[in-house]
N, C-alpha and C positions, 0 to 999 in steps of 0.2 A: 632169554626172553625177558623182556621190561615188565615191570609192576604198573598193574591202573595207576599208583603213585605217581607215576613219572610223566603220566598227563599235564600237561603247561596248555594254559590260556594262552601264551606265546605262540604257538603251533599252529593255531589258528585265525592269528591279527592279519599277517598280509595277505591270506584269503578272504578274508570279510571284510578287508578296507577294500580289496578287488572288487568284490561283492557289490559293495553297497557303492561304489563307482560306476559299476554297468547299469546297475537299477538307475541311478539316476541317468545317467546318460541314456538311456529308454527310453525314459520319458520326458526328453526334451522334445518339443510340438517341431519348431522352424530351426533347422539348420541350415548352415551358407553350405558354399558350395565345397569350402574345403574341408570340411567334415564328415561331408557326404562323400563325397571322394575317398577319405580314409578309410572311414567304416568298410566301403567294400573291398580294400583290398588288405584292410587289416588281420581276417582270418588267416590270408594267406601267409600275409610278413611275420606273423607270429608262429604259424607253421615251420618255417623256412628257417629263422633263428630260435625259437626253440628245439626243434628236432635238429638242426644242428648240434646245439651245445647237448645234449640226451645222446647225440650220436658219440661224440665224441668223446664222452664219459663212460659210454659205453651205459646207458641206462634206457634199455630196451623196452623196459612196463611202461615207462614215461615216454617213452616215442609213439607207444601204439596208441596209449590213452591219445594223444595228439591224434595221432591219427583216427581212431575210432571220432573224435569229435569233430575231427573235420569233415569225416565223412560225409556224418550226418548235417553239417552245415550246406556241404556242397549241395546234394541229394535234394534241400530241401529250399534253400537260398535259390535254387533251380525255376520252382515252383514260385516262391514269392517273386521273382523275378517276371514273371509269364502276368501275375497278377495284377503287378503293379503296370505294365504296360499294355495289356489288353481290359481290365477292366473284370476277369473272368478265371475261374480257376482252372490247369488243365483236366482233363478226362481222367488222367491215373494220379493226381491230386490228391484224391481221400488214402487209397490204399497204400502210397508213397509215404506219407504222412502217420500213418497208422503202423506203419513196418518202423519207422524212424523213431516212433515213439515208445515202442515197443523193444526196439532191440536195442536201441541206445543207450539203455540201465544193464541189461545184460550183457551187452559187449565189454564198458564203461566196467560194471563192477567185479569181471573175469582179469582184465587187464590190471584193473586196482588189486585184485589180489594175489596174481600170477605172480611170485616172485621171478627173479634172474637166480637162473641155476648157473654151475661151474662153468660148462659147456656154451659157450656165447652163440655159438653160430648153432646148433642144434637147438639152440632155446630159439634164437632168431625166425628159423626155421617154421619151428612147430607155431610160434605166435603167427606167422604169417599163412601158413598152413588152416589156422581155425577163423583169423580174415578172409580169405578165399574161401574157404567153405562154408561159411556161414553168409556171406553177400553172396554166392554164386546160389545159391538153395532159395534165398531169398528174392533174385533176383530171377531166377528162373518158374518160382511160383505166380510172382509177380505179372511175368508177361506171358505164362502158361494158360494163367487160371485169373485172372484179375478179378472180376466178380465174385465165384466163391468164393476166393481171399479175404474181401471185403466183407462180405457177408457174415464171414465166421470171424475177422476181427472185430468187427463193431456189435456181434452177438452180445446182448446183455444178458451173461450167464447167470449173477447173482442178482437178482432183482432188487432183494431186501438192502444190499447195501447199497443199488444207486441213487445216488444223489441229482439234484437240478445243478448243482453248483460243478459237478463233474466234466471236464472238458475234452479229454482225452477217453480212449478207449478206456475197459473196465480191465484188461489183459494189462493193460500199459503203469498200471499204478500198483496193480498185485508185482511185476516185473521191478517197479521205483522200490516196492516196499519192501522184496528181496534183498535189492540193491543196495538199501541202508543199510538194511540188519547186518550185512554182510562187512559193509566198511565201519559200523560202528563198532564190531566185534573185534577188526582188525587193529582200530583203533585204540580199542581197550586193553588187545594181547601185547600189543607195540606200539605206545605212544611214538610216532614222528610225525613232524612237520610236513612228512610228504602223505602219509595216510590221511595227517585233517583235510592238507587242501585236495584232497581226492573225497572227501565228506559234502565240504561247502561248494566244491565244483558240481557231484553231482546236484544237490540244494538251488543251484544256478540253472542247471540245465531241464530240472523239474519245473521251475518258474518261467523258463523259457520257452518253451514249448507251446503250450497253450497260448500265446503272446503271439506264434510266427507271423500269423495274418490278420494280429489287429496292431502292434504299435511296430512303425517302420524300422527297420537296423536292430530290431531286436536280437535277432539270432547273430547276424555279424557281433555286436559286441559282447552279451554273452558267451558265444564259441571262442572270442579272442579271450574273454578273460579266464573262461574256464584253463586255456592253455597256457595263459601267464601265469596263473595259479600253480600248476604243476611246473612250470618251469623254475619260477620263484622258488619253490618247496625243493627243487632238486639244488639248487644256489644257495639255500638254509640251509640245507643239511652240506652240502660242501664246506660252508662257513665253520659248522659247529664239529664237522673232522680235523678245521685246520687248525682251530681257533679255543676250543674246547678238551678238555681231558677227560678220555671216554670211562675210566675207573673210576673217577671222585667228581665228574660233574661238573668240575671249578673250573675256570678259562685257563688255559696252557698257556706254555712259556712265550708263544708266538703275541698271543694276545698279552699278556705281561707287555714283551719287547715295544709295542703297537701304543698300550697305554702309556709308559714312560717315554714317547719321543711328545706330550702332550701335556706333560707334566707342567704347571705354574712354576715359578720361585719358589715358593714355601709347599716343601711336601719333608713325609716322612717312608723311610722304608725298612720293612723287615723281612727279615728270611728266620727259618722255624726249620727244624732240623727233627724226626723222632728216636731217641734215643736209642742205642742199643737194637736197631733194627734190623739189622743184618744177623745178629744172633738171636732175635727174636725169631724173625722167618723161618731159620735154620731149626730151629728147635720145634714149632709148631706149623709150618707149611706155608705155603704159599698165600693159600684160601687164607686165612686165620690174618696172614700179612697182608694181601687186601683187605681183608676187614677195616683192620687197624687205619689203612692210609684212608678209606673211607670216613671211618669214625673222625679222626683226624680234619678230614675234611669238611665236613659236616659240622664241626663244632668254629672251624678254623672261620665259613661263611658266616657264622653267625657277628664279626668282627664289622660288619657293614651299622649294626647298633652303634659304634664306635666312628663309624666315617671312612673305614675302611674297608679295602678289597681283597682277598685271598686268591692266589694261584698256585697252580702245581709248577713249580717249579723244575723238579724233573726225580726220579727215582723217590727218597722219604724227606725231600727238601720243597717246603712251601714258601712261597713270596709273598706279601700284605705289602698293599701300596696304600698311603694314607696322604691322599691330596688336599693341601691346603692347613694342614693341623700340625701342632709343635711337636716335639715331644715328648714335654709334660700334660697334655694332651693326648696322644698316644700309650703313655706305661699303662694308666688303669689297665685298658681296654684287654691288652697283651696281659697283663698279669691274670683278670680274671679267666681269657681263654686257656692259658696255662694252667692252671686252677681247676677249671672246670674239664679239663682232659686227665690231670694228673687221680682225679677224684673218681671216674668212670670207671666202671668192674666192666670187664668183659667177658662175656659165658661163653665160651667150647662148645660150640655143639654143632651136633651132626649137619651136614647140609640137605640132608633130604628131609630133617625135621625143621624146616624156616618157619615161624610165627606168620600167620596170614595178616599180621597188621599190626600197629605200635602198641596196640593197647595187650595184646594177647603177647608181645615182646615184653613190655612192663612186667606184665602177671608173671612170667617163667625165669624174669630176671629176679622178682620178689620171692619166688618164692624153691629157686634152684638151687638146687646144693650138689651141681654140678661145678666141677673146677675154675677157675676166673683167672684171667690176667688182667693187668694195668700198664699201661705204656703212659709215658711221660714226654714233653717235647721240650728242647732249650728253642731260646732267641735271641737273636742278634738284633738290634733297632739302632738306627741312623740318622737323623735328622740332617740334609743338605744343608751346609754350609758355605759363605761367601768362597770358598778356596775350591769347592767341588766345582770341577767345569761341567759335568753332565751327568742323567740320571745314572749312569754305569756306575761311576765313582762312589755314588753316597751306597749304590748295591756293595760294592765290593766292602765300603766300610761297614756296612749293614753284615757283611757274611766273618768279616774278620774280629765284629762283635757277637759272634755263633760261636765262630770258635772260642772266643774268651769264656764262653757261656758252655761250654762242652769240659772246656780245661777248670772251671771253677765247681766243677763236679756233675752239671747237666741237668734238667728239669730250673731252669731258670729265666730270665730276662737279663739282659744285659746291656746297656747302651754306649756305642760304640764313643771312645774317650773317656769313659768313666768303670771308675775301678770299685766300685759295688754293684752288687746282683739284688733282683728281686724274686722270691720265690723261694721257698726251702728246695733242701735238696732231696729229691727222694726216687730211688731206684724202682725198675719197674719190677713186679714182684709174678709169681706165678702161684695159684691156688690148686 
């Protein structure tokens, strides 16, 4: 499980540039004809290639979400439709309308939080099992009982809280209000990109509603975007499986590989190696060894103050790409990271006792007299040279100045063609 910590503003940029795209396309007055054109068959094509690519990844919360929103698009795109060309609304208009508004936060935020179990086709199943039963119940009150239906959705049960400004049933917004609570919980337990755009989707489809039969194409482009939203959000998080290192959070070697084919003339590069790591692991655990590449990591990002970028390179070897800078230009940078990791106590302690936050981490580090280690890291640094034909070359000079830095006893800087280190040498120590 992720920490609130792990909430990124990022998570939620390409839904709310969505967002604020469909709002304004709303409210455009005069469309030509080829817009209009789009708009209606855009729920569909969004449908058709997002639940594709969902299918195909095998990511079944994110098909039904589609689907639950389209549902409700067809259901109701039905009725604006009869509107717009008679002049009139039909006869099951209100109470069509009223079940749509009503069940579309509850289908919407069942789906949003229904994970994918082991079992693909029994989860498939059961999701499609509570679609059918839930539109068959609905759809059978509907044309059982249409008036009581109506009667007792549009009942104003709490009087004290309605409003003039209320648009929607009073059922329908208690149901919205669920519906946040419920993804903003989700959001908090597990920061992802796919749980925000299922936040600002529903926020979309809250605004949209009330809209269906006064501003035209409103529900076509809201419904499309809600599902580009989650389509998007399933595309980010692909990115950040392929592209990202899911223990230290840094961009992986792929992403490294991606940035060096973009590299100018003048860059510098390092690789960071942690000392003594494999007897470190051995002797204190696994857990205790993620820490460390963590810690590691965490101090290594800090290198962007410098101009540079840190990668996980792969097992306890980091990569720092430094575009456009010398490097003499570069040692500071690297020395003070070096420095600032060789200096760091690290506390032992138990994993079920974790500090709920930095500050309560500080306190137990000041004031523990629990055991500590220190790990240390060497570096290799390379600056591209007229004679390097490509970024491989100055890496490899960059790794064969690690090893200089390993052989000249480790916890050091070393750049690659020169025969001085920077950095004492100092062993990682155990308390």
């Amino acid at each position: 499980m992720l920490r609130p910590s792990a909430a990124r503003l990022s998570h939620f940029l390409p839904s709310l540039a969505l967002l604020i795209a469909g709002l304004a396309a709303a409210y455009v007055k005069d469309l030509n004809v080829f817009f209009t054109s789009l708009f209606n068959v855009l729920p569909t094509l969004v449908l058709l290639l997002g639940g594709a690519y969902c299918g195909v990844y095998k990511r079944q919360r994110e098909l039904f979400l589609m689907i639950t929103v389209y549902t409700a698009y067809f259901l109701l795109d039905t009725q604006t439709d009869y509107y717009r060309d008679n002049g009139k609304v039909r006869d099951d208009a209100a109470v069509v309308f009223h079940l749509c508004c009503l069940l579309l936060p509850v289908m919407f935020a069942l789906y949003a939080a229904w994970e994918e179990r082991t079992h693909l086709f029994q989860d498939l199943v059961a999701r499609l099992a509570v679609f059918v039963a839930v539109g068959g119940v609905a759809l059978g009150l509907e044309q059982s009982f249409p008036e009581g239906l109506l009667a007792w959705l549009a009942d104003i049960r709490w009087p004290s809280l309605h409003g003039e400004w209320m648009s929607l049933i009073q059922l329908s917004y208690a149901t919205f209000l669920i519906a946040f609570a419920v993804l903003i919980t989700q959001y908090i337990r597990k920061p992802r990109p796919l749980h925000a755009a299922q936040l600002v989707g529903l926020l979309g489809l809250f605004w949209a509603l009330p809209k269906t039969f006064i501003l035209p194409f409103t529900l076509n482009i809201m419904c499309s975007q809600v599902m580009l939203m989650i389509a998007s959000a399933v595309a980010h998080e692909a990115y950040q499986m392929a592209f990202r290192d899911e223990l230290t959070g840094l961009p992986g070697r792929r992403a490294l590989n991606e940035r060096m084919q973009r590299l100018g003339r003048n860059y510098v590069l390092a690789m960071s190696d942690v000392d003594h790591f494999k007897k470190f692991n051995d002797t204190h655990g696994h857990d205790v060894g993620d820490q460390v590449l963590r810690l590691v990591a965490s101090k290594l990002s800090k290198i962007t103050n410098g101009g540079g970028r840190a990668y996980r390179y792969g097992g306890e070897e980091f990569a720092i790409v430094f575009a456009g800078k010398t490097l003499e230009e570069c040692l500071p940078h690297l020395e003070v990271i070096r420095e600032t990791i060789a200096n760091y106590a690290i506390h032992l302690r138990n994993p079920d006792s974790r500090p709920q936050d930095d500050q309560q981490g500080r306190q137990r580090r000041a004031g523990s007299q629990a055991s500590t280690v220190s790990v240390t890291v060497s570096v290799g640094v390379a600056e591209r040279q007229p004679e390097h034909r490509n970024p491989e070359e100055v890496l490899k000079a960059a790794d064969q100045a690690l090893y200089a830095a390993k052989s000249a006893g480790r916890n050091c800087v070393v750049a690659h063609g020169q025969s001085n280190k920077r950095g004492a040498v100092r062993m990682a120590a155990a308390g």
